[in-house]
C-alpha positions as CSV (number, residue, x, y, z in Angstrom):
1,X,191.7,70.1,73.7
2,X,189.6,72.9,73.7
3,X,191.2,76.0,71.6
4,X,190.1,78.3,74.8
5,X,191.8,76.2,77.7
6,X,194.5,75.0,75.3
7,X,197.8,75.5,77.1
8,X,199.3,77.5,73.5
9,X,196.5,80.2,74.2
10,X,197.6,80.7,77.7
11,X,201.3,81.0,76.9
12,X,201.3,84.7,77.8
13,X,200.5,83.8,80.9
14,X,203.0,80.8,81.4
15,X,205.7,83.4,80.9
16,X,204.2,85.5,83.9
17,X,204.3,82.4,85.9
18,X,207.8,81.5,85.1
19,X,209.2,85.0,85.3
20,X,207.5,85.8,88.8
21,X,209.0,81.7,90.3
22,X,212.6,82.5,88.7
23,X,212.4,86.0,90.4
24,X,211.4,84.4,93.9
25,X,213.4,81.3,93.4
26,X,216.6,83.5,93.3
27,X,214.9,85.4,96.4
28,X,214.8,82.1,98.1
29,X,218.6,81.2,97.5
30,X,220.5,84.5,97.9
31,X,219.7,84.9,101.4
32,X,221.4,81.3,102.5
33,X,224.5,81.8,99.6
34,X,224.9,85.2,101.9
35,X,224.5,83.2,105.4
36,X,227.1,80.2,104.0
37,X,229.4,82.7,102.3
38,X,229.4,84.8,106.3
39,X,229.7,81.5,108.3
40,X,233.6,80.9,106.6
41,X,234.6,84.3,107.9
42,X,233.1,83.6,111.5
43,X,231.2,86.6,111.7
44,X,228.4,86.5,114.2
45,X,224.8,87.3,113.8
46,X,224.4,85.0,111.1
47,X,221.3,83.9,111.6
48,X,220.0,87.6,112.3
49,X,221.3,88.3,108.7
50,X,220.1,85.3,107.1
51,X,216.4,86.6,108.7
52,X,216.4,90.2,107.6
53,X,217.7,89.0,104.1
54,X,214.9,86.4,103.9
55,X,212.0,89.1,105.3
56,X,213.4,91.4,102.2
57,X,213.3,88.5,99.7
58,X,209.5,87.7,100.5
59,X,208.8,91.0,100.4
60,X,209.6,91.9,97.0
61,X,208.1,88.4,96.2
62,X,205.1,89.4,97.7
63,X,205.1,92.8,95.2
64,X,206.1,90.1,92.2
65,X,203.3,87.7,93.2
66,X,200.6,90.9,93.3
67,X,202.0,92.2,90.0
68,X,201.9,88.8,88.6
69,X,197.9,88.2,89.6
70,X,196.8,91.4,88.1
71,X,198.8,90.9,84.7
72,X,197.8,87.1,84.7
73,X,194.0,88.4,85.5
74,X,194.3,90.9,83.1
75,X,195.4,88.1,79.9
76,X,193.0,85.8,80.9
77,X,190.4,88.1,80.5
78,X,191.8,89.4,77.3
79,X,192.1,86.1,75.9
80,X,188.7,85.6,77.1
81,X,187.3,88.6,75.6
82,X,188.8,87.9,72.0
83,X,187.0,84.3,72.2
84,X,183.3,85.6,73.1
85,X,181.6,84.2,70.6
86,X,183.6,80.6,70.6
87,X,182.1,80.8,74.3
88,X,178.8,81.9,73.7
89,X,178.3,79.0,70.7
90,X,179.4,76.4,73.2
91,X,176.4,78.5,75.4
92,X,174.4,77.9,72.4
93,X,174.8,73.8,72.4
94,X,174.2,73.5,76.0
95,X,177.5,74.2,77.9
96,X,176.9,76.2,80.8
97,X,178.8,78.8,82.0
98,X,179.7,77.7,85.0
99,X,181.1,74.6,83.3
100,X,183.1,76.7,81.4
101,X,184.8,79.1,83.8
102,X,185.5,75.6,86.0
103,X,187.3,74.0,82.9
104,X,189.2,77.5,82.3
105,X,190.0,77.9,86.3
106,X,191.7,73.9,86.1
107,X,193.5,75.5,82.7
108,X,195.3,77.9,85.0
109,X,195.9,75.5,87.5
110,X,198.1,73.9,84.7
111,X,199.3,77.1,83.7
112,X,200.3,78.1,86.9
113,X,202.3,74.6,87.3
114,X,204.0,74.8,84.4
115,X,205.1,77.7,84.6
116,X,206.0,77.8,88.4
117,X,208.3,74.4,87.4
118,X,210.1,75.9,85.1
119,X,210.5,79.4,86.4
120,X,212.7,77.2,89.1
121,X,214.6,75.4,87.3
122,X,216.0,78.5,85.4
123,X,216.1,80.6,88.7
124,X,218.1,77.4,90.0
125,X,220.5,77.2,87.0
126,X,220.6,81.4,87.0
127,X,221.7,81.2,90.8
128,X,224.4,78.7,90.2
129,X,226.1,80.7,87.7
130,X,226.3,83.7,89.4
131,X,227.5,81.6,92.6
132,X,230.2,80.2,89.9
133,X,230.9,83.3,88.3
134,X,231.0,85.4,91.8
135,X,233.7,82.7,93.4
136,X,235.6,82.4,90.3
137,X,236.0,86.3,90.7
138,X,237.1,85.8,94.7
139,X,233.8,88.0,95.3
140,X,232.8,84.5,97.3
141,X,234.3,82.5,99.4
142,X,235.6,78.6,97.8
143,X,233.2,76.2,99.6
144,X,229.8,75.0,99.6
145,X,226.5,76.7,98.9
146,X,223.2,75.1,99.1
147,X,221.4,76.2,95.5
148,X,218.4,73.9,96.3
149,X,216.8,74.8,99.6
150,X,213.7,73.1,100.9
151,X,212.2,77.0,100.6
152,X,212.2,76.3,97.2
153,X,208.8,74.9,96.8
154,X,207.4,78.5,98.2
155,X,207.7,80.1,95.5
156,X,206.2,77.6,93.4
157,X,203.1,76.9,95.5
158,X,202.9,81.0,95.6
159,X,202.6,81.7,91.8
160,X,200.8,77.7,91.2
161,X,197.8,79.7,93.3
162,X,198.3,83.2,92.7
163,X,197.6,81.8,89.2
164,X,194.7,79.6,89.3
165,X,193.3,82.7,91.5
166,X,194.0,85.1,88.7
167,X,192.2,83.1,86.1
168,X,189.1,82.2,88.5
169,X,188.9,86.1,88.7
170,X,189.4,86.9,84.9
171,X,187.2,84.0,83.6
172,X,184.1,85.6,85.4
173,X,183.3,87.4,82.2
174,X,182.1,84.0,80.7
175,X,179.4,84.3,83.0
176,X,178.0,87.2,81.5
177,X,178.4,85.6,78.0
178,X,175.0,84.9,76.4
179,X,174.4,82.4,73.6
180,X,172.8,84.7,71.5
181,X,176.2,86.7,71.3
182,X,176.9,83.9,69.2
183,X,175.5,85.5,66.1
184,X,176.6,88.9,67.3
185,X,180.2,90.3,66.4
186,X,180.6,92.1,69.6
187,X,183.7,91.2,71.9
188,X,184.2,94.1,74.1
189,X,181.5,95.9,76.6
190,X,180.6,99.4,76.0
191,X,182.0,102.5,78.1
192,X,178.3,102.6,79.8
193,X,177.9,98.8,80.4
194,X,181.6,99.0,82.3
195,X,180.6,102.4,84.4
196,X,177.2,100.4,85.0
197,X,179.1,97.3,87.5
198,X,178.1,98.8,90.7
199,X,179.7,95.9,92.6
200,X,183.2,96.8,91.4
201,X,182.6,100.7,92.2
202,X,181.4,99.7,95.5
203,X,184.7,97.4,96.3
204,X,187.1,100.2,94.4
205,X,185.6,102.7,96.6
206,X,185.8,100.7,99.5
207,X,189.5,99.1,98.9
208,X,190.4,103.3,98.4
209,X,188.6,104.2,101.7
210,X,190.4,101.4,103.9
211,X,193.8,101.7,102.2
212,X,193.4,105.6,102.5
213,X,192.5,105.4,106.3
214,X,195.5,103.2,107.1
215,X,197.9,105.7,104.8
216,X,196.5,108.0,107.4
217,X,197.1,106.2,110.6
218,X,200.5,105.5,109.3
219,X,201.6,109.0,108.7
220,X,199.9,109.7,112.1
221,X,202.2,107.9,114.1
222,X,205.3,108.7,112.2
223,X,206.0,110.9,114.8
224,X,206.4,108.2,117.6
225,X,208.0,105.6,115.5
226,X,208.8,104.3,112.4
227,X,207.0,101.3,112.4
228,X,204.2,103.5,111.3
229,X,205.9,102.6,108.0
230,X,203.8,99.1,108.4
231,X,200.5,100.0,108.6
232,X,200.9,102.6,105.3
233,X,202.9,100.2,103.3
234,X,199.6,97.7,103.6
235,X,197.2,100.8,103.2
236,X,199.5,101.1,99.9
237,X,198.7,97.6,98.8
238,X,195.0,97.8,99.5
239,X,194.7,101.5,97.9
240,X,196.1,100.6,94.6
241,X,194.0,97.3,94.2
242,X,191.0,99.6,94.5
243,X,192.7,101.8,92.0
244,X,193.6,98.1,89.7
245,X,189.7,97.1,90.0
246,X,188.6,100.6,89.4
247,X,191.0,100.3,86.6
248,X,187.8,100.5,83.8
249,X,186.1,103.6,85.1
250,X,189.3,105.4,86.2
251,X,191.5,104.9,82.8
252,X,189.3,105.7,79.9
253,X,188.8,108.7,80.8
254,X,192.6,109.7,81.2
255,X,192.7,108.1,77.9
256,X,190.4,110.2,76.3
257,X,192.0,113.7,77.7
258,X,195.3,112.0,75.9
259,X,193.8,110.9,72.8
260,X,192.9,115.3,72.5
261,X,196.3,115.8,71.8
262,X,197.0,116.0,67.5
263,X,192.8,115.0,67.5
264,X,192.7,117.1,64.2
265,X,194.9,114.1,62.4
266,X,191.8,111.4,61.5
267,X,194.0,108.7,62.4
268,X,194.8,110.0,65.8
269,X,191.4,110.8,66.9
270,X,190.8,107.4,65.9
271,X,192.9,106.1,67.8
272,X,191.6,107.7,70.5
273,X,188.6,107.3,70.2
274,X,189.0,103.1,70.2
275,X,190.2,103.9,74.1
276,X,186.2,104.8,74.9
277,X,185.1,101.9,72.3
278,X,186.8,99.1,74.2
279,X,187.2,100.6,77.8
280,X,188.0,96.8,79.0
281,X,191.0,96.4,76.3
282,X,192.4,99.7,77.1
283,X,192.3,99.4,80.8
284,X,193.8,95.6,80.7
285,X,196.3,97.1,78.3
286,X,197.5,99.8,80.9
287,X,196.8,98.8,84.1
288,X,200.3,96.7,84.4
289,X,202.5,99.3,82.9
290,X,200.8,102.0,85.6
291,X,201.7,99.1,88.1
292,X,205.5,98.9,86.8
293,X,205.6,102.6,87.1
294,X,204.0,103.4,90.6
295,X,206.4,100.6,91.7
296,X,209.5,102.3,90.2
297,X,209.1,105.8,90.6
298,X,207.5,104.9,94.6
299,X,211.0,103.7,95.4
300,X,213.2,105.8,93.7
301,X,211.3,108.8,95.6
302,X,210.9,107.0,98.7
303,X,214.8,106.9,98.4
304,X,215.2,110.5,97.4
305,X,214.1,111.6,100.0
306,X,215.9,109.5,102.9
307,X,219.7,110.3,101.0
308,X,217.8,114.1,100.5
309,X,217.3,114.3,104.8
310,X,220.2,112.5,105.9
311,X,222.1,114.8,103.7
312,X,220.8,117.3,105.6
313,X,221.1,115.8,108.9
314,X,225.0,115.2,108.5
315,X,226.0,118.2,106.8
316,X,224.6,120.4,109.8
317,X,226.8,117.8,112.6
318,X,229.9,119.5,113.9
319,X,233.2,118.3,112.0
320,X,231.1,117.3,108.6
321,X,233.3,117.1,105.3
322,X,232.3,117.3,102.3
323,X,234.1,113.8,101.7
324,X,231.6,112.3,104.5
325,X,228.6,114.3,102.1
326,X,229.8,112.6,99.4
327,X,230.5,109.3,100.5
328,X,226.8,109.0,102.0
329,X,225.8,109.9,98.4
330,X,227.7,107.1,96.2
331,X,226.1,104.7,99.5
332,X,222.4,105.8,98.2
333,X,223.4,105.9,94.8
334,X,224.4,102.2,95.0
335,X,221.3,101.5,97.2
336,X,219.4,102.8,94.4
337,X,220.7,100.9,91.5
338,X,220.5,97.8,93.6
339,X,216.9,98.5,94.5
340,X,215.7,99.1,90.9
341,X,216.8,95.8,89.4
342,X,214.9,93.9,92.4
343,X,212.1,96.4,91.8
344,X,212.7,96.6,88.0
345,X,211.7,92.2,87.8
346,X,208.7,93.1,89.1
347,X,208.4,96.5,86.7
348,X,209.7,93.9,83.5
349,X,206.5,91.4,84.7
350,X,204.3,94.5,84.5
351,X,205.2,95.1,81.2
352,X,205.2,91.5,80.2
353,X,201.5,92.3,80.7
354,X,201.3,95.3,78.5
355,X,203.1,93.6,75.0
356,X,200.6,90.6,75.9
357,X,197.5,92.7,76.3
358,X,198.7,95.0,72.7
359,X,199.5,92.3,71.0
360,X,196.4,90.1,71.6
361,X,193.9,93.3,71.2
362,X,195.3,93.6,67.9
363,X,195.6,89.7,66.8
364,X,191.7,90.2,68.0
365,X,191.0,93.3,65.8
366,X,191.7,91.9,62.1
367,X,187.9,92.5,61.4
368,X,188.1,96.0,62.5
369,X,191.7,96.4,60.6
370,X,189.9,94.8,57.3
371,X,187.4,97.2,57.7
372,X,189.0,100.2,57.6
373,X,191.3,99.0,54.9
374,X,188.6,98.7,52.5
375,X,187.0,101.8,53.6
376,X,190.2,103.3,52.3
377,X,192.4,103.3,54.7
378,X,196.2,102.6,53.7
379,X,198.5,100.0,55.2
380,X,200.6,102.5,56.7
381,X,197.5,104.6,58.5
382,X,196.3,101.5,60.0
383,X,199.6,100.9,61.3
384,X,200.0,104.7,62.9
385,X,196.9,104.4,64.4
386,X,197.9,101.1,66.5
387,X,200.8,102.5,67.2
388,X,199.6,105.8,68.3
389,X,196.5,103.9,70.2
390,X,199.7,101.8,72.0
391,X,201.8,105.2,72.9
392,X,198.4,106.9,74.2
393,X,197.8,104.1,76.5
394,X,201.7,103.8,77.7
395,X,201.7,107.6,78.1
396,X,198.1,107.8,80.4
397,X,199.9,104.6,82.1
398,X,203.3,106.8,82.6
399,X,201.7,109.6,83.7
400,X,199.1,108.0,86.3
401,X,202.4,105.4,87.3
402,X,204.5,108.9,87.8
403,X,201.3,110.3,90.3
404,X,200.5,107.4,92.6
405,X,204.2,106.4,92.7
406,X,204.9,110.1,93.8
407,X,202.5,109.8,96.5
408,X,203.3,106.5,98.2
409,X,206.8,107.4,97.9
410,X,206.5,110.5,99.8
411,X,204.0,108.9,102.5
412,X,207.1,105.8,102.7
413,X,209.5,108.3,103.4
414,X,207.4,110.1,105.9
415,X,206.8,107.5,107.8
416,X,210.3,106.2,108.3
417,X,211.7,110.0,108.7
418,X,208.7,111.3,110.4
419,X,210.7,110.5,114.3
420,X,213.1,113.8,112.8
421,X,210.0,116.3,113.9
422,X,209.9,117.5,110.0
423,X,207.3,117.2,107.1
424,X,209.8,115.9,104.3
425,X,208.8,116.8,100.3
426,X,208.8,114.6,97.4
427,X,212.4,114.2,95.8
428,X,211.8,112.2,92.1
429,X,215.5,112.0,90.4
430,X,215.4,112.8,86.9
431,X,217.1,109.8,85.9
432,X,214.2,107.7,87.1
433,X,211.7,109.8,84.8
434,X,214.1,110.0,81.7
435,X,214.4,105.9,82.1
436,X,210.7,105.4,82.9
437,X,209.5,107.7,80.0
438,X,211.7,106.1,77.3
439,X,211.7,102.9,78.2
440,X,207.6,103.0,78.5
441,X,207.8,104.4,74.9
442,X,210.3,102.2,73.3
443,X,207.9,99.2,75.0
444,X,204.4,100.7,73.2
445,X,205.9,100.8,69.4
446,X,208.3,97.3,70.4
447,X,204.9,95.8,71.7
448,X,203.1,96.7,68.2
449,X,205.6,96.1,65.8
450,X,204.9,92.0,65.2
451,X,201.3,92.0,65.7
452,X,200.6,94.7,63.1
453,X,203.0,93.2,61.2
454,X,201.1,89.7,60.9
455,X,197.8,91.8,61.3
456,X,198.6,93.6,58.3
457,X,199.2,90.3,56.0
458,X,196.1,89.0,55.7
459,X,194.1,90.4,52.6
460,X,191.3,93.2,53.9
461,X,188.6,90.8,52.5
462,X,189.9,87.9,54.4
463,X,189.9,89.7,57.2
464,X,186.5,90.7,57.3
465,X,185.9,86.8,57.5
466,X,187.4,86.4,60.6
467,X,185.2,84.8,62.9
């Protein structure tokens, strides 16, 4: 097979797949274990619980399955990029390039199957220990519970074609591969040739403008209802894919403004100066972890904010006690916790993304590396500058993440508290930044630490004969 639709090149990718089908597998189950565990108490309602458990499961699958398509997008391409001139030789004996985006597109068809297979079998096998583990504890009632529901093949189907979409979209750069690149050594576009794709300013812009006006007509009718909530959640979703596709002329320069900071060390301005040499690499490189972190911090302020009002609200009714204060706030701090692990699969797909994208962008760079090893350059300066190229990147992510998930937070909360007649402010808890910011760090050297590693063991003159 092919080394660029071999199914070993794409096994970033499979591991997106499987991660984003165990995650909606176990969305799939919970909500009937809940419905069978309520039917031996003979509560009522069951089926109105079953459906508003279901309705939350697909909706965080629905944020898994976007995350999932802009990381999978996102390797593809970086894959893709690393293997320009493999594709522009094969240009160069006649293939064409629609022939080879079509054989790439049925290579995450297969990728997408695989994965999507055996992302249900382990979200299958995690479900029925936790159903074990949960009734041997008397947390769950002794009887039956259906662990393979005929909802099951959902999620599969889902992440089988939010798959093969992602790769359709991230193997359009072999379109723009030329055979003469063949004999060239280039691999990623300039800054200019990036800024210079007027079709994907036009559709950032235009995905910014509609997700912006329905952000507006949402917090417009927060006053009459909170349903308003609706129309800004989607205006949410469309905003930040312009912000994702605008992702090349929107991070770079964020990147630079970091890469300032220390710019007198060599290295470091080095580093940050390969963040306007390979706009593409960069942007694919933090684009998931800004998606991980909007997700995060939007929820955990969206959150703040309700526990922040209602606070308010029941403090100021007659015959409050502090105990009934207090007791609302271990409820949200619960509510919390529980919502960032559901959030936090999504968040650890996301950053899935970001060790994939690092570590192929340096596998990809042993020429560079070579080169500046024999320009004099020791082992341990090259391996700084990766390192600090890796933490610039995760802190423009962290930072951009912490600004978009501020906003959408606040405009979620407004819209769901805007029937209380009062313009509610932002409310981020410190423990979601302290979490965010360290983990985000510990992932950027973690992510560098093998690649540089095996980078850094081949001799500088082999290297320089990489092809």
């Amino acid at each position: 097979m092919n080394t660029l639709t071999s199914l070993r090149a794409f096994r970033p990718t499979i591991l997106v797949a499987a991660l984003g089908t165990t995650f909606g597998s176990a969305l799939v189950i919970a909500p009937g274990i809940v419905s069978e565990a309520l039917a031996t108490t003979g509560l009522d309602g069951i089926a109105s619980v079953q459906a508003i458990l279901s309705v939350v499961g697909w909706l965080f699958l629905g944020i898994a399955l976007y995350v999932g398509s802009i990381v999978t997008a996102n390797t593809c391409a970086t894959i893709i990029a690393g293997q320009t001139r493999v594709i522009a030789l094969q240009r160069l004996v006649g293939a064409t390039g629609a022939a080879l985006r079509a054989r790439i597109t049925r290579a995450g068809l297969l990728v997408g199957v695989v994965g999507g297979l055996l992302g249900a079998v382990v979200g299958t096998g995690a479900s029925a220990v936790f159903v074990v583990v949960l009734r041997g504890t008397g947390f769950l009632p002794d009887t039956a519970y259906t662990l393979v529901p005929w909802e099951l093949v959902l999620p599969v189907v889902a992440v089988v074609l939010a798959t093969w979409g992602a790769f359709a979209v991230g193997s359009r750069r072999v379109l723009t591969v030329t055979p003469l690149e063949a004999l060239s050594s280039s691999v990623e576009p300039s800054h200019d040739d990036v800024r210079s794709g007027r079709a994907r300013i036009v559709w950032a812009v235009v995905l910014m403008v509609v997700g912006g006006g329905l952000i507006v007509i949402g917090l417009g009718g927060s006053a009459l209802s909170p349903a308003a909530v609706l129309p800004a959640a989607l205006g949410g979703f469309v905003s930040f894919a312009g912000v994702a596709l605008g992702a090349t002329i929107v991070m770079p320069p964020v990147l630079q403004l970091i890469g300032r900071i220390g710019a007198k060390d060599p290295v470091v301005l080095l580093a940050g100066r390969n963040a306007m040499r390979a706009p593409g690499r960069s942007s694919r490189a933090t684009i998931g972890l800004v998606i991980g972190v909007t997700l995060l911090v939007t929820f955990a302020v969206a959150l703040g904010i309700m526990q922040h009002v209602l606070e308010t609200v029941v403090s100021g009714q007659p015959g409050s006690t502090p105990a009934a204060v207090e007791a609302q706030r271990d409820f949200f701090v619960q509510l919390n916790v529980v919502v960032s692990v559901i959030v936090g699969f999504s968040a650890v797909i996301a950053a899935v993304g970001v060790v994939n994208a690092l570590a192929l962008g340096v596998l990809q760079r042993r020429r560079e590396l070579g080169l500046l090893r024999v320009l004099g350059l020791t082992g341990a300066q090259v391996r700084r500058m990766i390192v600090t190229e890796a933490v610039q990147m995760v802190v423009a992510a962290v930072l951009t993440g912490l600004v978009l998930g501020v906003f959408y937070g606040w405009v979620g909360g407004q819209t769901l508290l805007g029937t209380l007649g009062t313009v509610v402010t932002p409310v981020l808890p410190p423990a979601t930044i302290g979490v965010v910011v360290l983990g985000a760090l510990v992932l950027a050297v973690v992510a560098t630490i093998a690649p540089v590693r095996r980078a850094m063991r081949v001799p500088p003159t082999e290297a320089l004969a990489v092809d």
